[in-house]
N, C-alpha and C positions, 0 to 999 in steps of 0.2 A: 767845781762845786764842792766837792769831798775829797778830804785826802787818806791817804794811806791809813796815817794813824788815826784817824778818826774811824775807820772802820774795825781794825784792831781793836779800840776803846769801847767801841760799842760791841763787839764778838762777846767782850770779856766781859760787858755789864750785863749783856743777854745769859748771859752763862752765873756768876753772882745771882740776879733774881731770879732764874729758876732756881737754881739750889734752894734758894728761903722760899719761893714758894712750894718747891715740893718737900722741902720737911716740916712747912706748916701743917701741909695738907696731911702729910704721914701722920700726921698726928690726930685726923680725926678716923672714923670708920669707915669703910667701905659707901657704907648707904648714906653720909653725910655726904660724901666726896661726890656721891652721883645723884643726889636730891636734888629736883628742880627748883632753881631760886630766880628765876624771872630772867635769868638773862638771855643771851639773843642765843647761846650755844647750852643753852637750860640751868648746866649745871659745873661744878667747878672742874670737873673730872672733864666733861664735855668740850669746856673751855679751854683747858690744859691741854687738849688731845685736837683740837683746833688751831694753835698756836705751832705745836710742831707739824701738825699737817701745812701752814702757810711758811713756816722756813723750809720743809722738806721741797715742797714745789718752788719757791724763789730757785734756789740752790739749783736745784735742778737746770730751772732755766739759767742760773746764772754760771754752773761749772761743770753738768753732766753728771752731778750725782742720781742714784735710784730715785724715782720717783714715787710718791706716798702709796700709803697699802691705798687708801681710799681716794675716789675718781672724782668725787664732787665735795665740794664745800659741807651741803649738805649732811654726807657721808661722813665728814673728817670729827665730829663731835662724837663717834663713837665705832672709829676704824681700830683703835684700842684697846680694850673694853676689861682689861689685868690692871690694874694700880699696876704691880710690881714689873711688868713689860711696859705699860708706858713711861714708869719713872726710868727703867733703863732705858730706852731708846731716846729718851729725852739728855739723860746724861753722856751718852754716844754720841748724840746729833751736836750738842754743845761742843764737843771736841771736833767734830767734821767744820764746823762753822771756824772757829775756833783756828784750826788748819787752813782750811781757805783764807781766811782774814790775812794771817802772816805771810803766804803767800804771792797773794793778789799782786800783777804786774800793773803798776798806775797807768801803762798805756791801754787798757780794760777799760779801767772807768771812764775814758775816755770817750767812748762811742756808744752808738745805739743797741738796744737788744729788742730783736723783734720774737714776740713769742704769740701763742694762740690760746684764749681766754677761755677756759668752757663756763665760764659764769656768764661769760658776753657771747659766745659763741661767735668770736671772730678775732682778726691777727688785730695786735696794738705795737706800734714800735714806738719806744722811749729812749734819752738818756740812761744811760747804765747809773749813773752816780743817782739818780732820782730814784731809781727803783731800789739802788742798795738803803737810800734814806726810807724807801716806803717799807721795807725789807725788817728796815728796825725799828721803825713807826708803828708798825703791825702787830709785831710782840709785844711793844710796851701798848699798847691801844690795849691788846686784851689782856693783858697779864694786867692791866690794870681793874679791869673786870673782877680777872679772878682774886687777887688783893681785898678787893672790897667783899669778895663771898668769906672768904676766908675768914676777914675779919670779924665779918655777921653773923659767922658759924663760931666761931669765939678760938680763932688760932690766932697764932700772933707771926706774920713775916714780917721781914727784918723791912728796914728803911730802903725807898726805894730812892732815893736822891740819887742819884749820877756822881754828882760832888762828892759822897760820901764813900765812895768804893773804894776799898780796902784797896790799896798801890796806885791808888792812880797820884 
């Protein structure tokens, strides 16, 4: 379904947009950053701290990293709650992801991973290559989100094209 380098490709796009989107966001204030603006995780800050909460738990199930400070979905819009702790644990987690990627043994993606949902409250067993796809589906879904607050609130991040990433 997925190969190697295509997960490599996408570590390193995951890692690019946040960068622009967390120095868009540095660039407004505190209270812009966690103003409710209608979205589903309220606000940009909420959002932000949402997106590393769904790579912390992927990872997790997919390589045994710690799992998030925060237990529920719910919870992860605001397990956070420092600008300056969740940009560093965001720029950390980018290097973890980052690591896994380069390492990944293609005989991985091969098979299923069964894991247990507390959203669902039950086990789901999937293709590994599906879930690395939904893994990266998931950030750009809401980083897409946060993009459009950002821009509402009048930052400016960088272009989010795939195509246009610096080395690829």
């Amino acid at each position: 379904m997925i190969t190697l380098g295509h997960v490599a490709t996408m570590a390193r796009y995951n890692q690019w947009q946040n960068r622009s989107l967390y120095t868009a966001a540095g660039g407004l204030t505190d209270e812009a950053r966690k103003q409710d603006r209608g979205a589903f995780f309220k606000s940009i800050h909420g959002t932000l701290c949402h997106i590393l909460f769904g790579d912390q738990i992927w990872l997790h199930r997919f390589s045994g990293t710690p799992a998030p400070k925060a237990k529920s979905i719910a919870e992860s819009a605001t397990a956070i709650a420092d600008w300056a702790d969740l940009k560093a644990e965001r720029a950390r987690f980018d290097e973890v992801i980052l690591d896994w990627a380069d390492k990944l043994d293609p005989q991985w993606l091969e098979g299923d991973l069964t894991w247990r949902s507390a959203a669902y409250n039950r086990d789901f067993t999937k293709p590994k290559g599906l879930l690395v796809t939904h893994f990266y589906n998931h950030q750009t879904h809401h980083r897409g989100q946060a993009h459009a607050m950002l821009t509402a609130a009048g930052a400016k991040p960088e272009d989010t094209d795939l195509c246009f990433m610096p080395g690829l």
